[in-house]
C-alpha positions in Angstrom: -52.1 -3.6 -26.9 -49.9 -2.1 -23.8 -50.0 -6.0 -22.4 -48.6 -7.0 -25.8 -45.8 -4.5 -25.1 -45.3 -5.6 -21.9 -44.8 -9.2 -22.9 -42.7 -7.7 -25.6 -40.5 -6.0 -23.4 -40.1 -9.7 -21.0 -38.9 -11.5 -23.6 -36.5 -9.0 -25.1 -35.1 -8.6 -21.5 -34.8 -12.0 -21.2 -33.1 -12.9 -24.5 -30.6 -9.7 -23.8 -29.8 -11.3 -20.4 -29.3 -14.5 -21.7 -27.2 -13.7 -25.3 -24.9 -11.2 -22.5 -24.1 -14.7 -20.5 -23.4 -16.5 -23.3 -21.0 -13.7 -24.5 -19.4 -13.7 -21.4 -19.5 -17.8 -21.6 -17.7 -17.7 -24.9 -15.6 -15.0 -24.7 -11.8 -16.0 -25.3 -10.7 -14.9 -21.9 -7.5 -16.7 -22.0 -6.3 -14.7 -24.8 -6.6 -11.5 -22.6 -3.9 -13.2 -20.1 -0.9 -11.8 -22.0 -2.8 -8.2 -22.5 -2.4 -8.0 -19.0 0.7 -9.1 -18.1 1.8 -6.5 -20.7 -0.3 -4.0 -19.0 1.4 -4.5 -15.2 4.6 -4.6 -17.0 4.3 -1.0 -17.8 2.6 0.0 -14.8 5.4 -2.1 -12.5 8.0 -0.4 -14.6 6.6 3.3 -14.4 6.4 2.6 -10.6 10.2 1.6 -10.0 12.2 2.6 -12.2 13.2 -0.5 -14.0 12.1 -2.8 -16.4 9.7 -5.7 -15.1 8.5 -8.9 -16.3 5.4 -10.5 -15.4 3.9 -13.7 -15.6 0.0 -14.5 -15.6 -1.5 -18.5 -16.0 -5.5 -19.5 -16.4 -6.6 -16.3 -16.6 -10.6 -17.1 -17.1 -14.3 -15.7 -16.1 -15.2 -15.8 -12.6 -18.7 -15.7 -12.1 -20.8 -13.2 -12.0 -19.0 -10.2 -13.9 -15.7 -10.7 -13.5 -12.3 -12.3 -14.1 -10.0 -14.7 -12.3 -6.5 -16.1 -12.4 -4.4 -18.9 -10.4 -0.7 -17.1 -10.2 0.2 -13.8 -11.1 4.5 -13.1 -10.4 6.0 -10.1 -11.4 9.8 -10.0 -11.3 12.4 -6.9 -11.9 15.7 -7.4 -13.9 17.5 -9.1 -11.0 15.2 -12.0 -10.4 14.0 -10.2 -7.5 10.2 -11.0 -7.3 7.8 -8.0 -6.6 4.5 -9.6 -6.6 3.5 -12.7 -6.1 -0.3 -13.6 -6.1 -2.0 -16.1 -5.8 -5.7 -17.6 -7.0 -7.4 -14.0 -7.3 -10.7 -12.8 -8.6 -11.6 -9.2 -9.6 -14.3 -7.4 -10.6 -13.7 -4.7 -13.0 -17.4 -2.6 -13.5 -17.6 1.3 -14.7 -18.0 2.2 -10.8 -17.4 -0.8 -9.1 -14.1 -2.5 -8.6 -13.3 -5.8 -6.1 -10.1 -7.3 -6.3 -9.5 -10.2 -3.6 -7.3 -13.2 -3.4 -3.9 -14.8 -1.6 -0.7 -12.8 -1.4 2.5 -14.4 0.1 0.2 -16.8 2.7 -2.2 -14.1 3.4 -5.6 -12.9 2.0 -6.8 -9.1 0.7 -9.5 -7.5 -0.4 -9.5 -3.8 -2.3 -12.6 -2.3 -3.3 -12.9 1.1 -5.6 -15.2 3.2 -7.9 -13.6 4.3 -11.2 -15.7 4.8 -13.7 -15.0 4.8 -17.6 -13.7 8.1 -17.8 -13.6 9.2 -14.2 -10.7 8.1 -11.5 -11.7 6.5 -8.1 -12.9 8.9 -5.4 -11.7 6.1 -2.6 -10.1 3.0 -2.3 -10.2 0.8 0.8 -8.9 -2.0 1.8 -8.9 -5.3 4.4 -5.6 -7.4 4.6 -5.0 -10.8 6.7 -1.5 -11.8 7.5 -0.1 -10.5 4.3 3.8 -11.4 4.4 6.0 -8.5 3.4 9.1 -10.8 3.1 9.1 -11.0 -0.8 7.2 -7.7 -1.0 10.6 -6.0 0.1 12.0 -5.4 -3.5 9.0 -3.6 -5.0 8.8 -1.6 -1.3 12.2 -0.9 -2.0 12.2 0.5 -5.6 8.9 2.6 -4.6 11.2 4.2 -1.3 14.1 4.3 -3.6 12.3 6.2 -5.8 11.5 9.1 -3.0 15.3 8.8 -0.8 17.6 7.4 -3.3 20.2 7.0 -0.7 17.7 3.7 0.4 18.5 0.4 -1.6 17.8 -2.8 -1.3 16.1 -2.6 1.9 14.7 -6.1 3.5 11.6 -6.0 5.4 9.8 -9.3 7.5 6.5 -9.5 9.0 2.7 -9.5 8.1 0.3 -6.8 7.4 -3.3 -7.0 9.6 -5.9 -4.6 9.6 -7.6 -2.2 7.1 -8.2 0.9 5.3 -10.5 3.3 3.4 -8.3 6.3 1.9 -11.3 9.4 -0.3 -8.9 10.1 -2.9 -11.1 12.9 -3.6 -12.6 15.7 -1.5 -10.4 15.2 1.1 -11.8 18.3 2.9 -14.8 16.6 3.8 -14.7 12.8 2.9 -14.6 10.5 5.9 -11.3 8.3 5.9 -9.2 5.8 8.2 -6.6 3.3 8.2 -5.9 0.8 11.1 -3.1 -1.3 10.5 -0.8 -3.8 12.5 2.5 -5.2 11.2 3.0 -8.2 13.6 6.8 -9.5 14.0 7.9 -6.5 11.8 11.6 -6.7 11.4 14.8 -5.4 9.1 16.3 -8.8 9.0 20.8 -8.4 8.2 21.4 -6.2 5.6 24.0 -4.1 3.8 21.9 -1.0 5.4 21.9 -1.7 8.9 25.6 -2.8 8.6 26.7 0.9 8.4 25.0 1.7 11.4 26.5 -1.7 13.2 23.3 -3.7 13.7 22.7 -7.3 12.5 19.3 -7.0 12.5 16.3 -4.8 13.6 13.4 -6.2 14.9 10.6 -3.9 16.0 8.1 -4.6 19.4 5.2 -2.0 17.8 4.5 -1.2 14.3 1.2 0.4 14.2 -0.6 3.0 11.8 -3.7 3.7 13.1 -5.4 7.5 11.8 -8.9 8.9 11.2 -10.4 11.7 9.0 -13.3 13.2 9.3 -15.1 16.9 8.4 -11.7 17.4 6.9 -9.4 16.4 10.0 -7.3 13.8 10.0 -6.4 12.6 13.8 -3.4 10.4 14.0 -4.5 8.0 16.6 -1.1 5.9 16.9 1.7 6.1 14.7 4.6 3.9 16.5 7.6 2.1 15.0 9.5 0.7 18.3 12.4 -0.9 18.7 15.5 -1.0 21.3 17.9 0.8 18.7 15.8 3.1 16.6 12.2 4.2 17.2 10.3 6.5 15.8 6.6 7.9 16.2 3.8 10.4 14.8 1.5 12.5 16.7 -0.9 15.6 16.5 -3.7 16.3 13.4 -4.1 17.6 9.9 -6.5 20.2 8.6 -6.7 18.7 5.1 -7.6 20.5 2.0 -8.8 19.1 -1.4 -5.2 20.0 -2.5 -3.5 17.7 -0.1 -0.3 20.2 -0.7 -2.2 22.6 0.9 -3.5 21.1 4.1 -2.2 22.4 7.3 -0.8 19.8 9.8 -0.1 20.6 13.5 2.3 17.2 14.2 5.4 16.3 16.1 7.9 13.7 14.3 9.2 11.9 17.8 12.5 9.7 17.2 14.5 8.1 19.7 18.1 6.9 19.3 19.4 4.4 22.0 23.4 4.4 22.5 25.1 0.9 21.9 28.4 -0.5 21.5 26.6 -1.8 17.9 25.9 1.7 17.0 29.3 3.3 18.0 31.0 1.0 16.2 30.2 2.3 12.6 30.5 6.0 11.7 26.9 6.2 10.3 26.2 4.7 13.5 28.5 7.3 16.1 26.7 10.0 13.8 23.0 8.8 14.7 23.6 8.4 18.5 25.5 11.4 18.7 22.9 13.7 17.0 21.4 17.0 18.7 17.8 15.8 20.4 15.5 18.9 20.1 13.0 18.9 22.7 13.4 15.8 24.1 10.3 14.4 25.5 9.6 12.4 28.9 10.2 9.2 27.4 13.3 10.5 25.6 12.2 11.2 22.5 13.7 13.8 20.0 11.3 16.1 18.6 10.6 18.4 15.8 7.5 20.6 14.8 6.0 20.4 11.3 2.9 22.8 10.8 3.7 23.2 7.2 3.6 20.6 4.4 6.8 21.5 2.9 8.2 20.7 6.4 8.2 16.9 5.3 11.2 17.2 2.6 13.1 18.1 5.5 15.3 15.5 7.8 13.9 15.2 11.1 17.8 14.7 12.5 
């Protein structure tokens, strides 16, 4: 009798697994393609401010659980493009999330865990010469969004490295980020023309940090450049309440006096600025050891 069961039980597996791939087979997948461009629409537009349009063609089932499309572009009201993917494939299970595919002639991969009614507990990341060139108007709308006073900001170079961020229990998760932007550069803008500079290319960009028994240790946190630098050091006791964690860090800046500079108010004002605790390389300095220390200018 139990062997009758058992042989029972087989074949209903079997026909379950089989009717469940022909579901996913049939299933009108193509019809879900607007649905989702409707979807990052609002998300886009919560993010920045604005209204956006997006765009989404043969969106379709990528084997084994997942879904798949060969362009995504998402545009604001200026025609300004703020993302712009290419083939990509994501898998979207309750606790299991993989999205990876070809963004401005890079590649990414982003892996998370929400489930159906929780949010993700981490996210992390790898990314492969991912250009920021035409990411610079939805980077600008997010920083916009934080320092209004920042517009239209331009930004060049290519993302390398990677990351894995606990969104949750930060107090004793285990996190890090390494990540290099190679040929990074503020190509001429109406920005760096009140401060007198065509251009500003930078010789280090690097964001390299751990966490770990709820400490985050800021390995190397360097933007360099012959006008304007600026750099990160010291640690974080973090708490689950991230507005509550305790950081012991210096925000180091260094402004380097040029005929480009002092031709531009803005600029005169920037070189001319008081340098607290200037360091041995010359860099300005100021303590932050509380979190509401952030809101504050470091000049």
């Amino acid at each position: 009798m139990w062997q009758k069961v058992k042989v029972l039980l087989k074949y209903a597996g079997a026909g379950f697994a089989l009717f469940s791939i022909f579901l996913f087979l049939t299933f009108p997948f193509q019809r879900l393609g607007p649905k989702i461009s409707s979807g990052l629409e609002t998300l886009f537009s919560s993010f920045t401010g604005g209204r956006t349009t997006c765009s989404i063609q043969s969106f379709d089932f990528h084997f084994p659980l997942g879904v798949e499309w060969e362009h995504l572009s998402c545009s604001d009201t200026f025609g300004n493009v703020l993302v712009n993917l290419g083939k990509t494939s994501a898998t979207l299970l309750p606790g299991y999330q993989k999205v990876s595919g070809v963004l401005e002639g890079g590649s990414f991969l982003i892996k998370s865990n929400a489930g159906i009614r929780s949010a993700p507990s981490f996210v992390e990341g790898t990314m492969n010469d991912v250009a920021l060139k035409n990411l610079s108007p939805l980077i600008s709308s997010l920083i916009s969004r934080v320092s209004p006073a920042i517009r239209d900001l331009k930004i060049e170079g290519s993302l390398q490295g990677n990351f894995e961020i606990p969104l949750q229990s930060l107090a004793t998760k285990p996190g890090s980020i390494d990540i290099t932007i190679k040929n990074f550069k503020l190509p001429q803008q109406s920005t760096l023309n009140l401060i007198g500079l065509k251009d500003l290319p930078f010789s280090k960009a690097t964001i390299k940090a751990t966490s770990s028994a709820g400490k985050l240790t800021i390995s190397d946190i360097s933007f360099i450049s012959d006008h304007l630098s600026g750099k990160v050091e010291g640690s974080m006791d973090l708490n689950d309440d991230l507005a509550l964690s305790t950081p012991n860090l210096s925000l180091k800046w260094n402004v380097q006096k040029s005929d480009a500079l002092l031709s531009t108010p803005v600029g005169s004002f920037l070189a001319s600025s008081p340098c607290p605790s200037p360091d041995s390389q010359g860099f300005c300095s100021r303590r932050v050891t509380r979190m509401q220390d952030f809101k504050l200018s470091p000049f």
